[in-house]
C-alpha positions as a Python dict, from the first residue, in 0.01 Angstrom:
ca = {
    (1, 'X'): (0, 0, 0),
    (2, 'X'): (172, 356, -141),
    (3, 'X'): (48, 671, -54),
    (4, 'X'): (41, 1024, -222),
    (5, 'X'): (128, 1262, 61),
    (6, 'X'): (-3, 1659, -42),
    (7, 'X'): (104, 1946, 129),
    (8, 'X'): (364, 1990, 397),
    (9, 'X'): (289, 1824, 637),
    (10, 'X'): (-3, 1756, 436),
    (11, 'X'): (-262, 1506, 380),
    (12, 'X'): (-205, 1141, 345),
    (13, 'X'): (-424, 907, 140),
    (14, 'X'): (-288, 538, 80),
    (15, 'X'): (-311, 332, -239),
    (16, 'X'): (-256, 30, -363),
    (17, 'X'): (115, 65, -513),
    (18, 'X'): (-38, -47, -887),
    (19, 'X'): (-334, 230, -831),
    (20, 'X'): (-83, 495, -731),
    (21, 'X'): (136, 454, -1032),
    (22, 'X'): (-131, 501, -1272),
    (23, 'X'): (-235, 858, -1062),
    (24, 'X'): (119, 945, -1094),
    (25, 'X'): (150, 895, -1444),
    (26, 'X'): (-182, 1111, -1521),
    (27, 'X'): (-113, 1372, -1227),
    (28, 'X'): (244, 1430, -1355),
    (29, 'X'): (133, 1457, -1708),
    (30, 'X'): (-134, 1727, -1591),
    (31, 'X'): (71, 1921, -1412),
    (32, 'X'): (379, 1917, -1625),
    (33, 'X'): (162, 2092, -1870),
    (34, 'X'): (79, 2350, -1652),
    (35, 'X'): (-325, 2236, -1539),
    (36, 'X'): (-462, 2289, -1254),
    (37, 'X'): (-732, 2061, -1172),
    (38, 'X'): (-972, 1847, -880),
    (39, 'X'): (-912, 1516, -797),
    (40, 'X'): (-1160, 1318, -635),
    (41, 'X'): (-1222, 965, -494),
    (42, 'X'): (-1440, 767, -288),
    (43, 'X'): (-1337, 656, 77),
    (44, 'X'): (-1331, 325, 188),
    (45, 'X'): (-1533, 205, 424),
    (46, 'X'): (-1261, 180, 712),
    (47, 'X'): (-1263, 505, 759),
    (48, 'X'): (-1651, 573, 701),
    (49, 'X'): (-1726, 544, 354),
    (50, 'X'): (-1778, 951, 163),
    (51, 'X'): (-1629, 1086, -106),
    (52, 'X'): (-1305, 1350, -93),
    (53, 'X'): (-1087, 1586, -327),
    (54, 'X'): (-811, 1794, -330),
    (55, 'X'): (-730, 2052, -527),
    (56, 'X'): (-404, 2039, -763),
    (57, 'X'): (-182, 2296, -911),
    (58, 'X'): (187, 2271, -1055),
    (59, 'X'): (286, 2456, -714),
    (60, 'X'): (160, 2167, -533),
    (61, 'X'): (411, 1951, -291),
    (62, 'X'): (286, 1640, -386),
    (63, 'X'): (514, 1306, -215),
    (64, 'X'): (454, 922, -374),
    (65, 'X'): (616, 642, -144),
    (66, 'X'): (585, 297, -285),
    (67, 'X'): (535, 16, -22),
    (68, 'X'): (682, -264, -299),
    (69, 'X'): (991, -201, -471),
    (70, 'X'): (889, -343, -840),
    (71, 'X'): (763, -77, -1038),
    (72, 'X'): (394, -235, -1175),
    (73, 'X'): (328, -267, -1517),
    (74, 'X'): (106, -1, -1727),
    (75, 'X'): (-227, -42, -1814),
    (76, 'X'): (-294, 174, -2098),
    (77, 'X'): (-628, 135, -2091),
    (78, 'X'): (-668, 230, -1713),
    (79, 'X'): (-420, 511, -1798),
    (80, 'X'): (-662, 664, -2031),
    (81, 'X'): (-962, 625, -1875),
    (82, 'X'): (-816, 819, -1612),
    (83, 'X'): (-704, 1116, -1796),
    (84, 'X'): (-1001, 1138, -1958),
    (85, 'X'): (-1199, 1224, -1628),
    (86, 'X'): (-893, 1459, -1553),
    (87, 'X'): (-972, 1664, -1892),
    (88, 'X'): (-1306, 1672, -1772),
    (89, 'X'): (-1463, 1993, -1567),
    (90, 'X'): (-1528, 1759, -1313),
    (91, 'X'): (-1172, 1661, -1269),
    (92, 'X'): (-961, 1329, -1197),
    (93, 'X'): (-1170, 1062, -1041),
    (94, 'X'): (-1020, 803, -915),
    (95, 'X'): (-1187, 432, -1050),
    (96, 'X'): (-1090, 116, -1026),
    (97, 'X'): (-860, -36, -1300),
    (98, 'X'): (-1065, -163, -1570),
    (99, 'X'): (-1157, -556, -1511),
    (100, 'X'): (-1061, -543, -1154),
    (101, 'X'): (-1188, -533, -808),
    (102, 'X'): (-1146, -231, -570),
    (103, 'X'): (-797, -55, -512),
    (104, 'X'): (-917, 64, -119),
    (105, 'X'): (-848, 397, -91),
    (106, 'X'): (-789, 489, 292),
    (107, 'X'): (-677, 871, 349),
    (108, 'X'): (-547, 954, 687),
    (109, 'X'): (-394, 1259, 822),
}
């Protein structure tokens, strides 16, 4: 279990390692061209179920720590399915990789 750590000292919010490569890939992109945008996902159910977002710019101090020390392999697919809620007004939602289960999302602070 990764997490993406935002802010200093920020806001934590862990994910599997496979799930938080594929955010890094489309946050980086996003950001790297200069977008500012909202991501969003749902909460598991460990800490009470809900829904949460944050909002990203290229000045934000974003940290990724991977629990496993593989790097995953790419699903295109999943890859675009997420940037295409991130070009969206709504902004980058967080789903599932397509054909899976869940990836529990569990944000602490």
């Amino acid at each position: 279990m990764g997490t993406l750590q935002y802010g200093n000292p920020g806001i934590v919010v862990s994910f599997d390692d496979r799930a938080l490569l594929h955010l890094q890939i489309v946050i980086t992109a996003k950001l790297r061209r200069g977008e500012s945008f909202l991501f969003s996902w749902t909460d598991s159910v460990e800490i009470g179920s809900g829904r949460s977002s944050m909002w990203l710019d290229p000045s934000s101090t974003l940290f990724y720590r991977f629990f496993g020390s593989r790097v995953p392999s790419v699903n295109r697919e999943w890859i675009d399915a997420l940037m295409l809620t991130a070009n969206s007004g709504t902004g980058l939602l967080f789903t599932e990789e397509p054909g899976t289960g869940s990836h529990g999302v569990r944000p602490r602070s």
